[in-house]
N, CA, C and O atoms as CSV, one atom per row, in Angstrom:
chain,resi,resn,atom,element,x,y,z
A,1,UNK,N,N,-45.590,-4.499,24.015
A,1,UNK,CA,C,-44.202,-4.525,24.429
A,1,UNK,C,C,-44.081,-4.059,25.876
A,1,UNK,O,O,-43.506,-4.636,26.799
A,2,UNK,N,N,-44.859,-2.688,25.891
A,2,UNK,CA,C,-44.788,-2.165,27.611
A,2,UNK,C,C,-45.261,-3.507,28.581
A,2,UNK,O,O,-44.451,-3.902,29.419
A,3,UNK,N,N,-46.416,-4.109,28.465
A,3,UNK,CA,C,-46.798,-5.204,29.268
A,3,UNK,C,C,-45.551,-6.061,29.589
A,3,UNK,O,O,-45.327,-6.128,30.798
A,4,UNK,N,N,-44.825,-6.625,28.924
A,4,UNK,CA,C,-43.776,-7.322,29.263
A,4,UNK,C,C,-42.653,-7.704,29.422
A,4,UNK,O,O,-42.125,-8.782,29.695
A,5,UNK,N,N,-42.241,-6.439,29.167
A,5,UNK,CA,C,-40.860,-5.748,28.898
A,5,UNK,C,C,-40.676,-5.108,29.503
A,5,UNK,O,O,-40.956,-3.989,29.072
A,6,UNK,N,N,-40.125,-5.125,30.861
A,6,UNK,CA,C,-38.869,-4.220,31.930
A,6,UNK,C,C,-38.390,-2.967,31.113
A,6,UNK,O,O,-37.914,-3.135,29.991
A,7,UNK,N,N,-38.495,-1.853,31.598
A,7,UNK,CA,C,-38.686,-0.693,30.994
A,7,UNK,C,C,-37.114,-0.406,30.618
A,7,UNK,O,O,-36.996,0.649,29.994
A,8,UNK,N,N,-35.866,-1.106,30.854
A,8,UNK,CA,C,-34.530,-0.871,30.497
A,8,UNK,C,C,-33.962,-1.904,29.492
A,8,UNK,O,O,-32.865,-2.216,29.030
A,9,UNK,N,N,-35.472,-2.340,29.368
A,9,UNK,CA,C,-35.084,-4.084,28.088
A,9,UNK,C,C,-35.823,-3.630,26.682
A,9,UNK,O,O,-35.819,-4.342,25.677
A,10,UNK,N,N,-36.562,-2.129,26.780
A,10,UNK,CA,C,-37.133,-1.696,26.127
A,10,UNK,C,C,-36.327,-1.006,25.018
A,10,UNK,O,O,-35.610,-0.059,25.343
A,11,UNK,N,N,-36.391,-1.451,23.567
A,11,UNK,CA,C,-35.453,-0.430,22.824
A,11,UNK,C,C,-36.052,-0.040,21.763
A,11,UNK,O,O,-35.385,-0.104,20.731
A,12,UNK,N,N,-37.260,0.402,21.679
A,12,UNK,CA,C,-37.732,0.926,20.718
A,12,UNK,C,C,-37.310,2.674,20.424
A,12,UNK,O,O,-37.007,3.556,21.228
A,13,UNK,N,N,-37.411,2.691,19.300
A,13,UNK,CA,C,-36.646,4.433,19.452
A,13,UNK,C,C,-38.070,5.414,19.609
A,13,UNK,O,O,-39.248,5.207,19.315
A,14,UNK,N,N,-37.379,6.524,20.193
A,14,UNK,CA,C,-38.530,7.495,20.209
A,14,UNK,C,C,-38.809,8.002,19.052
A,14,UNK,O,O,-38.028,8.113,18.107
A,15,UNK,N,N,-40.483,8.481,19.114
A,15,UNK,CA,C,-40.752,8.940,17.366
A,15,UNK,C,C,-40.126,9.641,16.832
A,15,UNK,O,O,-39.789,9.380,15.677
A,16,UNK,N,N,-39.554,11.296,17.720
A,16,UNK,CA,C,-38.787,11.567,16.767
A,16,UNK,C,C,-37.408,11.395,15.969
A,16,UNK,O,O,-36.978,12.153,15.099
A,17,UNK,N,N,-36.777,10.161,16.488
A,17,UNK,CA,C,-35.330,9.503,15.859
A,17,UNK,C,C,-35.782,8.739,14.699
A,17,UNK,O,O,-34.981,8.064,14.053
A,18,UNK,N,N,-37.414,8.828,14.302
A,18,UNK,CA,C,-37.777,7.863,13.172
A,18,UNK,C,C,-37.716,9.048,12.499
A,18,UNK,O,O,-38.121,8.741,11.378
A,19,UNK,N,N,-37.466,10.190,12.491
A,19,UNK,CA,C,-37.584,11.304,11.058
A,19,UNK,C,C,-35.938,11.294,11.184
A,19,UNK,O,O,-35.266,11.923,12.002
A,20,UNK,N,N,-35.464,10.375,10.112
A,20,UNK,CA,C,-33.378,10.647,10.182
A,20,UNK,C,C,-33.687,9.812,8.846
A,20,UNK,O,O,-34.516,8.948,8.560
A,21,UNK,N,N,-32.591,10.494,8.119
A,21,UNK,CA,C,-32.567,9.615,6.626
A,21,UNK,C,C,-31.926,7.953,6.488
A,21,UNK,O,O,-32.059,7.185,5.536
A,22,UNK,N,N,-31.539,7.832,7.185
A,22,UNK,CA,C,-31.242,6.660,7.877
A,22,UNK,C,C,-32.617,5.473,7.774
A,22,UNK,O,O,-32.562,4.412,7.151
A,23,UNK,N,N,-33.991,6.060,8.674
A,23,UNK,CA,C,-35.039,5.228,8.826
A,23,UNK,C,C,-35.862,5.192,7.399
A,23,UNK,O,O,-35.785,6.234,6.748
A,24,UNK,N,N,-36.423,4.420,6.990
A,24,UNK,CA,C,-37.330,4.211,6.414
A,24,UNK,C,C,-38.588,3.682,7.222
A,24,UNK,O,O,-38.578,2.705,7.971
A,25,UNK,N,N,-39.623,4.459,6.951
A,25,UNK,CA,C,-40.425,4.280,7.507
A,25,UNK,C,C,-41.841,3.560,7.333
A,25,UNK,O,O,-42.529,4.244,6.575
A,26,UNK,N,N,-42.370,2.664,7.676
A,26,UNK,CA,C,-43.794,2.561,6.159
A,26,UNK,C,C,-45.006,1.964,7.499
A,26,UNK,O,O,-44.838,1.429,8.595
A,27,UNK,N,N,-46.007,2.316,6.852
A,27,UNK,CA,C,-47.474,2.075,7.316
A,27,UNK,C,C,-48.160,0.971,6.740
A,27,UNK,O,O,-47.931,0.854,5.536
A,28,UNK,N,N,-49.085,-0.047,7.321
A,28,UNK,CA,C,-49.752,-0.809,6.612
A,28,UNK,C,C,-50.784,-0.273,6.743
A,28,UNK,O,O,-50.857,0.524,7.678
A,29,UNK,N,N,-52.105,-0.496,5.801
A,29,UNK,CA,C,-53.116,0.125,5.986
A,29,UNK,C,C,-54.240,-1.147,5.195
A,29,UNK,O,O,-53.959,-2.135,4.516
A,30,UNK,N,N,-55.297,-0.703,5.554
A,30,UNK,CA,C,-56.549,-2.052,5.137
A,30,UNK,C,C,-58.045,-0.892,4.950
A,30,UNK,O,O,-58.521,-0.153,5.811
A,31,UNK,N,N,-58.353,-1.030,3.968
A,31,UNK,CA,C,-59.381,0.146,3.950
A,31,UNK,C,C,-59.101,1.252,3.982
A,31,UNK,O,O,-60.081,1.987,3.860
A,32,UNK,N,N,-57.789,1.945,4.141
A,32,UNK,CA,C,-57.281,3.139,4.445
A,32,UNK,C,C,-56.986,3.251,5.651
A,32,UNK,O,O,-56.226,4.206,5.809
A,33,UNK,N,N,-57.196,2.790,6.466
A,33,UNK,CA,C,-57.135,2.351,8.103
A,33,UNK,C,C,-55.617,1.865,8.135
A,33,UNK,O,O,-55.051,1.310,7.194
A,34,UNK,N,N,-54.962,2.212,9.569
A,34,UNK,CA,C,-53.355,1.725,9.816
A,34,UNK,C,C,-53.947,1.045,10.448
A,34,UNK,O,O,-54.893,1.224,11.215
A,35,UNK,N,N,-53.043,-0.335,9.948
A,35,UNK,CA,C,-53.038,-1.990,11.159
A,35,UNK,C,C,-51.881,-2.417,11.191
A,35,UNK,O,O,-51.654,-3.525,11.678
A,36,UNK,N,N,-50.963,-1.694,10.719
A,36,UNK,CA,C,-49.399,-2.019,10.774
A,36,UNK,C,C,-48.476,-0.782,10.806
A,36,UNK,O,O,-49.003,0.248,10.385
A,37,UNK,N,N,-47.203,-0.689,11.225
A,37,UNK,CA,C,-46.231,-0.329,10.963
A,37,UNK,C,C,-44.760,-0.628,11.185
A,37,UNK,O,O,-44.615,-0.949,12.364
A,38,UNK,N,N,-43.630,-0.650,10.534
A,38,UNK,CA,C,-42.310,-1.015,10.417
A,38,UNK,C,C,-41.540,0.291,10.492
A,38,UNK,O,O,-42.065,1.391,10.321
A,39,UNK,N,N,-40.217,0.082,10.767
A,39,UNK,CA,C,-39.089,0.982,10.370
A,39,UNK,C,C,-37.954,-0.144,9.844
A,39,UNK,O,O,-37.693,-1.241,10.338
A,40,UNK,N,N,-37.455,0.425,8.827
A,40,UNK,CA,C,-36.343,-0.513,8.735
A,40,UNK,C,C,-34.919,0.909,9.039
A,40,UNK,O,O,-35.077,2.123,8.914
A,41,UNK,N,N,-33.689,0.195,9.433
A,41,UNK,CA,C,-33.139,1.328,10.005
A,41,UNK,C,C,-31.349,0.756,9.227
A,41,UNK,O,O,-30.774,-0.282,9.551
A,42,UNK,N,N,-30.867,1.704,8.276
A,42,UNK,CA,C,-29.588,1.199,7.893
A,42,UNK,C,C,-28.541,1.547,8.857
A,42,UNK,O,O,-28.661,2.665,9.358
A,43,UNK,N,N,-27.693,0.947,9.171
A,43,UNK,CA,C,-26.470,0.578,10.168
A,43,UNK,C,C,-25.810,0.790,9.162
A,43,UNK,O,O,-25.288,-0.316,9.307
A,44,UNK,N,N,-25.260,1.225,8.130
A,44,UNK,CA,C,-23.718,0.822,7.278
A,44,UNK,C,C,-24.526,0.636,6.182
A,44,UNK,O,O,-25.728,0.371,6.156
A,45,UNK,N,N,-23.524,0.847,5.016
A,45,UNK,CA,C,-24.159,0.618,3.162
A,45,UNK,C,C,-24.736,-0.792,3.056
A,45,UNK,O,O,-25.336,-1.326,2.123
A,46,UNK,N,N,-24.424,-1.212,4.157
A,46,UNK,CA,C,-24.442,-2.790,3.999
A,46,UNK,C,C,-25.978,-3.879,4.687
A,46,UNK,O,O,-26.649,-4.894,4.506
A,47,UNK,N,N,-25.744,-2.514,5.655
A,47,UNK,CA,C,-26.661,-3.925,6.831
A,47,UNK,C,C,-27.501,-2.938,7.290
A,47,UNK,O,O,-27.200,-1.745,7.328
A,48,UNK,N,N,-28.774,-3.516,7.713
A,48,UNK,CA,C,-29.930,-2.946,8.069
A,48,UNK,C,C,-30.240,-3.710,9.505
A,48,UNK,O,O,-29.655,-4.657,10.029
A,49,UNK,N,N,-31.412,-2.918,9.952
A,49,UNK,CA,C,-31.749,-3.673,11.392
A,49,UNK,C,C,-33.461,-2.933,11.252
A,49,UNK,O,O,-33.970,-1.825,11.422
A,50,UNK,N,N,-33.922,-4.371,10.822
A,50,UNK,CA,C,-35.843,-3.923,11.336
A,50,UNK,C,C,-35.973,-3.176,12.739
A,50,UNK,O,O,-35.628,-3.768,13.762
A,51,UNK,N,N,-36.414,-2.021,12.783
A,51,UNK,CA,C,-36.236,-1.426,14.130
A,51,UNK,C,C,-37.696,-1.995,14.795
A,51,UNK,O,O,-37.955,-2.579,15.848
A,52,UNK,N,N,-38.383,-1.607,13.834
A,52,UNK,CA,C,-39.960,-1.582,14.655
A,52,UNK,C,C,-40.741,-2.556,13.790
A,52,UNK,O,O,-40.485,-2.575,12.586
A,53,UNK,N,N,-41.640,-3.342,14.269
A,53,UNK,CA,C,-42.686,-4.115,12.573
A,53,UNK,C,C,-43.615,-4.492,14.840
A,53,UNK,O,O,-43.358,-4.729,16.020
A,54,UNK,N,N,-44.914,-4.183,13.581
A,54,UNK,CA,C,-45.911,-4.047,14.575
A,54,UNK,C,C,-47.383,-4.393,13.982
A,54,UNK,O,O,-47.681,-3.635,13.059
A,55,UNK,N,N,-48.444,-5.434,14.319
A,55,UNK,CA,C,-49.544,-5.300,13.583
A,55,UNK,C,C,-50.596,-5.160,14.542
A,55,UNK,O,O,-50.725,-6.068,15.362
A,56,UNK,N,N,-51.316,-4.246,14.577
A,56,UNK,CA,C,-52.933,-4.145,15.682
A,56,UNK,C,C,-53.173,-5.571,16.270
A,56,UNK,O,O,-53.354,-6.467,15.446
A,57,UNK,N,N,-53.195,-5.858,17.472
A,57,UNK,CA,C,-53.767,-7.303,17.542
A,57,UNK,C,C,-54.681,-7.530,17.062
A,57,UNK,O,O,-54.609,-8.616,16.487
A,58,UNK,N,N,-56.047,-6.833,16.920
A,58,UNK,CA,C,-57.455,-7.235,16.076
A,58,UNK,C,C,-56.980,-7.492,14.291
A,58,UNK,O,O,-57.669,-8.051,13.439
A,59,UNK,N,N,-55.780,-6.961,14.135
A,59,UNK,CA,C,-55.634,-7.504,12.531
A,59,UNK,C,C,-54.676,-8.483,12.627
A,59,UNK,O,O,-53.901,-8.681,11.691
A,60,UNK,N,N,-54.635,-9.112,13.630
A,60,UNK,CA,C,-53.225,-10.537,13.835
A,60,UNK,C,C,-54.010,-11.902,13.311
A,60,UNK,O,O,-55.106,-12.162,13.808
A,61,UNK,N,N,-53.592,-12.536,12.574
A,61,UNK,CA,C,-53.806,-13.804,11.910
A,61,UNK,C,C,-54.010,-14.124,10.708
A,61,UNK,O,O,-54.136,-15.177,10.083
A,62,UNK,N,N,-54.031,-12.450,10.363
A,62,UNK,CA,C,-54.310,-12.934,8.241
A,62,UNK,C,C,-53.564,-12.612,7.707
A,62,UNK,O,O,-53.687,-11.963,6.669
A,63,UNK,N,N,-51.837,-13.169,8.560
A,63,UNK,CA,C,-50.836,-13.042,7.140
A,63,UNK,C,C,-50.224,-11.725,7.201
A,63,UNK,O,O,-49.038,-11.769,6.874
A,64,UNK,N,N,-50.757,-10.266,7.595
A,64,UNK,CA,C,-50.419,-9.309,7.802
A,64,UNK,C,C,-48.913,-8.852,7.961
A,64,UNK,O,O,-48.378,-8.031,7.215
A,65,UNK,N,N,-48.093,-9.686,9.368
A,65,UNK,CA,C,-47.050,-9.518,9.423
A,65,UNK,C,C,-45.944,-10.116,8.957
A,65,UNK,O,O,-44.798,-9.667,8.972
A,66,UNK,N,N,-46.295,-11.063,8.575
A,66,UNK,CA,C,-45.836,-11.755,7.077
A,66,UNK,C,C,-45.419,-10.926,5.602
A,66,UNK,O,O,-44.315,-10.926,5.056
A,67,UNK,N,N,-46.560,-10.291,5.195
A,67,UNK,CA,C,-46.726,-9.596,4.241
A,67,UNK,C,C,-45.195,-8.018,4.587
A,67,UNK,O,O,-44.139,-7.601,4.112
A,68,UNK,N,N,-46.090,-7.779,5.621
A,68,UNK,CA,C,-45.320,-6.697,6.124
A,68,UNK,C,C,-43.597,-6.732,6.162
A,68,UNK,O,O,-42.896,-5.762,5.875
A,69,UNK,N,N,-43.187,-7.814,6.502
A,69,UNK,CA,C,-41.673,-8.754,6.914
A,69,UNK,C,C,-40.866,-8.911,5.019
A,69,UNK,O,O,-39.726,-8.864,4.556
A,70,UNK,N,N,-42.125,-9.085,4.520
A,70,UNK,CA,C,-41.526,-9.620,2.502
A,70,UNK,C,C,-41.252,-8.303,2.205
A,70,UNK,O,O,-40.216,-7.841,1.726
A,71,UNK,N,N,-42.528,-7.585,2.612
A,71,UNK,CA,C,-41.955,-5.961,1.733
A,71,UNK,C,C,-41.134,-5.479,2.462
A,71,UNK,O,O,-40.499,-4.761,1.690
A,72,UNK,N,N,-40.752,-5.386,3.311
A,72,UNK,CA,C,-39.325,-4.972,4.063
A,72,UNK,C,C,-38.270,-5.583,3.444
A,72,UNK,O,O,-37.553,-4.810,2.810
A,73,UNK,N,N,-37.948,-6.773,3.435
A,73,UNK,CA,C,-37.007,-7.685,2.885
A,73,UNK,C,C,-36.640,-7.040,1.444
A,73,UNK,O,O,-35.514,-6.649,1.137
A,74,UNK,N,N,-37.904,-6.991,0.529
A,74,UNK,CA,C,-37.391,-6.511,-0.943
A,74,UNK,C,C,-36.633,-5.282,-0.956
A,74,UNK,O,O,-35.622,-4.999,-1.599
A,75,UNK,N,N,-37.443,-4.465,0.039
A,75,UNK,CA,C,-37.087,-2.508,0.505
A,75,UNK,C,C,-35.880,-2.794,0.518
A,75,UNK,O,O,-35.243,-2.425,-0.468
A,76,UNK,N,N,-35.014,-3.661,1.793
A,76,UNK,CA,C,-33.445,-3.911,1.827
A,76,UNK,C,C,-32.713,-4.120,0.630
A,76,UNK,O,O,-31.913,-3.361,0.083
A,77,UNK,N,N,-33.137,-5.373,0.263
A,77,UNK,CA,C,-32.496,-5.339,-1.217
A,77,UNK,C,C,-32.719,-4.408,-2.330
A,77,UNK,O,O,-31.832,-4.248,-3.168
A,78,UNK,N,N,-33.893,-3.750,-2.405
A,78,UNK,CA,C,-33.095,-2.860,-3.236
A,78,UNK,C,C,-32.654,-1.641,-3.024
A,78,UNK,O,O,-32.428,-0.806,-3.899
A,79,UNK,N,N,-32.475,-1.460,-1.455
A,79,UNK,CA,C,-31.456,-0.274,-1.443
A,79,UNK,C,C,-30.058,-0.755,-1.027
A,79,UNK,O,O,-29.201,-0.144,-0.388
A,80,UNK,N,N,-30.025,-2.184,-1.621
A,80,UNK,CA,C,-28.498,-2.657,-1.426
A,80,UNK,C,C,-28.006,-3.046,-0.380
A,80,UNK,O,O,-26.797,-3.252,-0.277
A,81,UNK,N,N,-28.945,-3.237,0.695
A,81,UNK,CA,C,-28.326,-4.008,1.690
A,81,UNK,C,C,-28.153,-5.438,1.336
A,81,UNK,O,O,-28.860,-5.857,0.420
A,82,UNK,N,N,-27.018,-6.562,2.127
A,82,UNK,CA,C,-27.339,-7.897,1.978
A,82,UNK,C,C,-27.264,-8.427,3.506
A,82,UNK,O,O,-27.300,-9.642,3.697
A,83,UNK,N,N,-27.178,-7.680,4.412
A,83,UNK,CA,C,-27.922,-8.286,5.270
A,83,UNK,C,C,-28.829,-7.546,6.799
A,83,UNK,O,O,-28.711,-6.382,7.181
A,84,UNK,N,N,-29.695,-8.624,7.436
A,84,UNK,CA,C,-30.462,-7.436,7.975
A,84,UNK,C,C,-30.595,-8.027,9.662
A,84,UNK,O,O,-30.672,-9.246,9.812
A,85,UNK,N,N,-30.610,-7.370,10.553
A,85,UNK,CA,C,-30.643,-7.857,12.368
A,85,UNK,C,C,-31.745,-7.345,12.462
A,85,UNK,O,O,-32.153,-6.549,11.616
A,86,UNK,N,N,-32.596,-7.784,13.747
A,86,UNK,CA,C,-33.279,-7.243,14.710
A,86,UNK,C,C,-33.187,-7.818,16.338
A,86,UNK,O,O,-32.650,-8.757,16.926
A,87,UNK,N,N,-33.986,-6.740,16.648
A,87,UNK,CA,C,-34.246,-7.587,18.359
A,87,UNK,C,C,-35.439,-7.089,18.376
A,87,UNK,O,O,-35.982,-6.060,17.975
A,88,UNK,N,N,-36.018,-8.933,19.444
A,88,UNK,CA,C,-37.430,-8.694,19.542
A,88,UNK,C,C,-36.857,-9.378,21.298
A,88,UNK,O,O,-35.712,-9.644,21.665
A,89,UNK,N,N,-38.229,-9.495,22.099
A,89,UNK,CA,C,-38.245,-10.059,23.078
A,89,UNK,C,C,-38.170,-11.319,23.180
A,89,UNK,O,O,-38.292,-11.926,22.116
A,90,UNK,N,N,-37.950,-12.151,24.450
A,90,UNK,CA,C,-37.689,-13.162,24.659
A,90,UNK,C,C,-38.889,-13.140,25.783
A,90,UNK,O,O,-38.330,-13.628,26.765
A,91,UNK,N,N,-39.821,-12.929,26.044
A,91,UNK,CA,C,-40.934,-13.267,26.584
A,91,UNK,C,C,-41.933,-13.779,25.583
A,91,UNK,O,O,-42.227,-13.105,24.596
A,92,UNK,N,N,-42.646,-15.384,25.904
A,92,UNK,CA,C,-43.598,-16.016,25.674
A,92,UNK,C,C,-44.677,-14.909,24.638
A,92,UNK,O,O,-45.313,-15.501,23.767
A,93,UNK,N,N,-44.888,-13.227,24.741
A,93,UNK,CA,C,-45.924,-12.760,23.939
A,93,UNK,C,C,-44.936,-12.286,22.625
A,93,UNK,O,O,-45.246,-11.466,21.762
A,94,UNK,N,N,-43.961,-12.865,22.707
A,94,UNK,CA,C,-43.073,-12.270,21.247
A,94,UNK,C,C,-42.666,-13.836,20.677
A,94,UNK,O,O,-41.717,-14.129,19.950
A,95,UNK,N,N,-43.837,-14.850,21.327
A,95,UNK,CA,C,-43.213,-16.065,20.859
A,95,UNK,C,C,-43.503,-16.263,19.306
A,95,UNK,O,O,-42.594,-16.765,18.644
A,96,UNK,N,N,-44.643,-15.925,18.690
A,96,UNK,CA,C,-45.157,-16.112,17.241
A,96,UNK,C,C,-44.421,-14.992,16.556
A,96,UNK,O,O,-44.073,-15.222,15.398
A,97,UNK,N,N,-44.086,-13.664,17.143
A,97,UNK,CA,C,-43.015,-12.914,15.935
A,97,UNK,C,C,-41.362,-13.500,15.889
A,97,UNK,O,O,-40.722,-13.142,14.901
A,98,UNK,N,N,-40.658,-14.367,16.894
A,98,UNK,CA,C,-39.885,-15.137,16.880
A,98,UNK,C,C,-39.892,-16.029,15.782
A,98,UNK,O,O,-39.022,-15.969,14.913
A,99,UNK,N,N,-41.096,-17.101,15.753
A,99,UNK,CA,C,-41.319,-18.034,14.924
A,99,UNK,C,C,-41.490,-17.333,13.276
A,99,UNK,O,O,-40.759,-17.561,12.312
A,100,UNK,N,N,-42.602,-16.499,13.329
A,100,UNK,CA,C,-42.023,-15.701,12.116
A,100,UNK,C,C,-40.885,-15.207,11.286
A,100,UNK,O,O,-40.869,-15.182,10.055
A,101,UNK,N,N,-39.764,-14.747,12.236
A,101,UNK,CA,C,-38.587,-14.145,12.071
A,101,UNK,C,C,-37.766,-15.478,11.623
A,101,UNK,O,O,-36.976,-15.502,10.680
A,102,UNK,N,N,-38.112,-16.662,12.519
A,102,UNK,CA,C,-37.185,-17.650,11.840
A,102,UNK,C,C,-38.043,-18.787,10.822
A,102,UNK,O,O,-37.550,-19.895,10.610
A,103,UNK,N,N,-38.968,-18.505,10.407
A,103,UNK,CA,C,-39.184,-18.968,9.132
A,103,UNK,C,C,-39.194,-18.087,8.023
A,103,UNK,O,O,-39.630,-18.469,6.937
A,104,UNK,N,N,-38.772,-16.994,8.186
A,104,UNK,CA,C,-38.500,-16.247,6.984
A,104,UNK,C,C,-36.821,-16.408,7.260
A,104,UNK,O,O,-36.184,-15.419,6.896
A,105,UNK,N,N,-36.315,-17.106,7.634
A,105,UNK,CA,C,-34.896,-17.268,7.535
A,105,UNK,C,C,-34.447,-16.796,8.426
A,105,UNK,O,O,-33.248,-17.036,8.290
A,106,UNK,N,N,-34.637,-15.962,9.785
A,106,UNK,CA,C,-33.314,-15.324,10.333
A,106,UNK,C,C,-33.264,-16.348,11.734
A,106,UNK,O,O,-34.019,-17.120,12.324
A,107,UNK,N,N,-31.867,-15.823,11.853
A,107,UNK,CA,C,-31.431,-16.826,12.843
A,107,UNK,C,C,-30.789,-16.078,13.787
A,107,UNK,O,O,-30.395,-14.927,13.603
A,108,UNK,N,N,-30.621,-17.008,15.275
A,108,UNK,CA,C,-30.198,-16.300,16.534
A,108,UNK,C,C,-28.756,-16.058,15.828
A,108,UNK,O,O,-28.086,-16.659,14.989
A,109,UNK,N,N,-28.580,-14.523,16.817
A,109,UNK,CA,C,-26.888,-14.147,16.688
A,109,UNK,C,C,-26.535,-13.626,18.189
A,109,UNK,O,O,-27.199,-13.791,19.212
A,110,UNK,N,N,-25.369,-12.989,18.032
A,110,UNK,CA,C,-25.280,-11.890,19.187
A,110,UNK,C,C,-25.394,-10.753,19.638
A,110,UNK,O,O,-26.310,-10.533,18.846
A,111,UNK,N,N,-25.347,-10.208,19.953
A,111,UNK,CA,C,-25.779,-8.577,20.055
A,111,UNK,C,C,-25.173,-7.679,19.147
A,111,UNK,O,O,-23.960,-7.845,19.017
A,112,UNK,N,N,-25.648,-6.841,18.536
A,112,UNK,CA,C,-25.203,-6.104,17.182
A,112,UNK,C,C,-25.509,-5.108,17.558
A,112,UNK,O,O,-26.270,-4.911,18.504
A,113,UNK,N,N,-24.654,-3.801,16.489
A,113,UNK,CA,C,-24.348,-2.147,17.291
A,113,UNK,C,C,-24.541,-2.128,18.261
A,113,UNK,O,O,-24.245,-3.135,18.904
A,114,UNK,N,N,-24.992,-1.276,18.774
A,114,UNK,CA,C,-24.906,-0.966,19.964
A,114,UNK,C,C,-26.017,-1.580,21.157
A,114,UNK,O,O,-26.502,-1.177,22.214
A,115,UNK,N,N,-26.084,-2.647,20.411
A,115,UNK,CA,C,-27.008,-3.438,21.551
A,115,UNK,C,C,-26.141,-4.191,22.655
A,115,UNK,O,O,-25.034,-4.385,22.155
A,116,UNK,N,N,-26.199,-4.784,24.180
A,116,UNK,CA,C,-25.672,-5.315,24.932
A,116,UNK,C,C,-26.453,-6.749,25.372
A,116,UNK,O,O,-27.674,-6.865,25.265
A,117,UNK,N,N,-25.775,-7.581,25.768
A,117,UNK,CA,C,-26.707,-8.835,26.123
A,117,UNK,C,C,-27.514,-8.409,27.243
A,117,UNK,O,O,-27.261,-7.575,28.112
A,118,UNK,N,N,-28.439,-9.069,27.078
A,118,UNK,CA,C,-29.780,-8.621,27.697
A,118,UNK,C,C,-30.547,-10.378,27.811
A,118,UNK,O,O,-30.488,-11.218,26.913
A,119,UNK,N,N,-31.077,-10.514,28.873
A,119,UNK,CA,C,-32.037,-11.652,29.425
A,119,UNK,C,C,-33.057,-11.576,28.320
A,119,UNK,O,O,-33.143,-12.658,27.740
A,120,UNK,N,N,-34.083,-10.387,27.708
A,120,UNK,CA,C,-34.815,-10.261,27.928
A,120,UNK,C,C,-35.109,-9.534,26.352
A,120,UNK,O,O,-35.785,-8.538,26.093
A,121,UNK,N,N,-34.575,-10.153,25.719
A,121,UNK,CA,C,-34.108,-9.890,24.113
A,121,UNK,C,C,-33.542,-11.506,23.353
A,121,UNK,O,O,-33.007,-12.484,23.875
A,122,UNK,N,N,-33.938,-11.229,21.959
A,122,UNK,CA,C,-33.535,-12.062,21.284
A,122,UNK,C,C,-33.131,-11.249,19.660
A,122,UNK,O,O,-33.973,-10.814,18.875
A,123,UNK,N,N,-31.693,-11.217,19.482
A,123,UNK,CA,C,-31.396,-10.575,18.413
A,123,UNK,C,C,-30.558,-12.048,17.434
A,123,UNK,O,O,-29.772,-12.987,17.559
A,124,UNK,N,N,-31.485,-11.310,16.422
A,124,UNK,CA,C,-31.289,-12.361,14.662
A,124,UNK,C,C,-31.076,-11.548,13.860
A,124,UNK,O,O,-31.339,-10.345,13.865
A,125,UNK,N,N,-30.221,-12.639,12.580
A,125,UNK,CA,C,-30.121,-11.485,11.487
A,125,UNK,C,C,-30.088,-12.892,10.543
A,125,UNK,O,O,-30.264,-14.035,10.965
A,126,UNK,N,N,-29.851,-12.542,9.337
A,126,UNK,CA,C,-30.204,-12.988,7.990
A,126,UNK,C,C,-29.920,-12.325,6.953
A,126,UNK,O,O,-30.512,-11.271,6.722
A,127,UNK,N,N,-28.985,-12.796,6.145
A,127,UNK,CA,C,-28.868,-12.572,4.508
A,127,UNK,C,C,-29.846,-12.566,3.814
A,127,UNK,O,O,-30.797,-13.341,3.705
A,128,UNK,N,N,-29.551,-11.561,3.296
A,128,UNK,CA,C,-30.804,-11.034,2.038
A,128,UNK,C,C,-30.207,-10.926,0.684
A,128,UNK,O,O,-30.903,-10.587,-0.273
C-alpha cells in the first residue's frame, strides 16, 4: 500500500484503533504461520466496512484472499449485518483485489462515513 499510495490517500487505521469492540479482528494462518489478515469494522447495527484484508505476496495465488473475503462475509451475517463497504486503491497494484471485490459481488459506490472523494481510492459495498 505504502509503495503506491500518497501518504494522505492512505487510510488504514493505526494498530491500536484495531483493539475497539467495534473491530473484529482475524488472522490467516498456513502451518501455524500468518499469511493473512482482515479487520472487519461495524459502522451501525447494520453495516460493516472491511477495514483491512491483506495476504503475504509469497502466499498470493492459492485462493487465499478469496477464502479470507467468504469468511468475512459469513462473520457479517451472522452478527447481523446486511450490508458491507470498503476502500481499496485505485492504482494498477490493487487491480486483482478490485476484481476480487467485484466478483464476490460488490460494486462501485460513493464515499461512505467518513470517507471523502479521493483520486486515489475506490470505495464498494454489497448486500449480504
Amino acid at each position: 500500500m505504502h509503495a503506491e499510495t500518497p501518504p494522505e490517500s492512505i487510510h488504514m487505521m493505526p494498530r491500536g484503533a484495531l483493539v475497539s469492540p467495534a473491530i473484529d479482528f482475524f488472522v490467516l494462518r498456513q502451518a501455524g504461520r500468518p499469511v493473512g489478515m482482515a479487520a472487519l469494522k461495524r459502522l451501525d447495527p447494520c453495516r460493516g466496512e472491511i477495514k483491512s484484508m491483506h495476504v503475504l505476496s509469497e502466499s498470493r495465488g492459492g485462493g487465499l484472499s478469496r477464502l479470507m473475503l467468504d469468511r468475512l462475509i459469513a462473520h457479517a451475517q451472522a452478527a447481523g449485518l446486511t450490508r458491507l463497504f470498503l476502500e481499496t486503491g485505485a492504482q494498477a497494484g490493487f487491480a486483482a483485489a478490485r476484481g476480487l471485490y467485484r466478483r464476490m459481488g460488490f460494486a462501485e459506490c460513493p464515499p461512505f462515513g467518513d470517507y471523502r472523494p479521493d483520486p486515489n481510492s475506490v470505495f464498494m459495498t454489497r448486500v449480504i
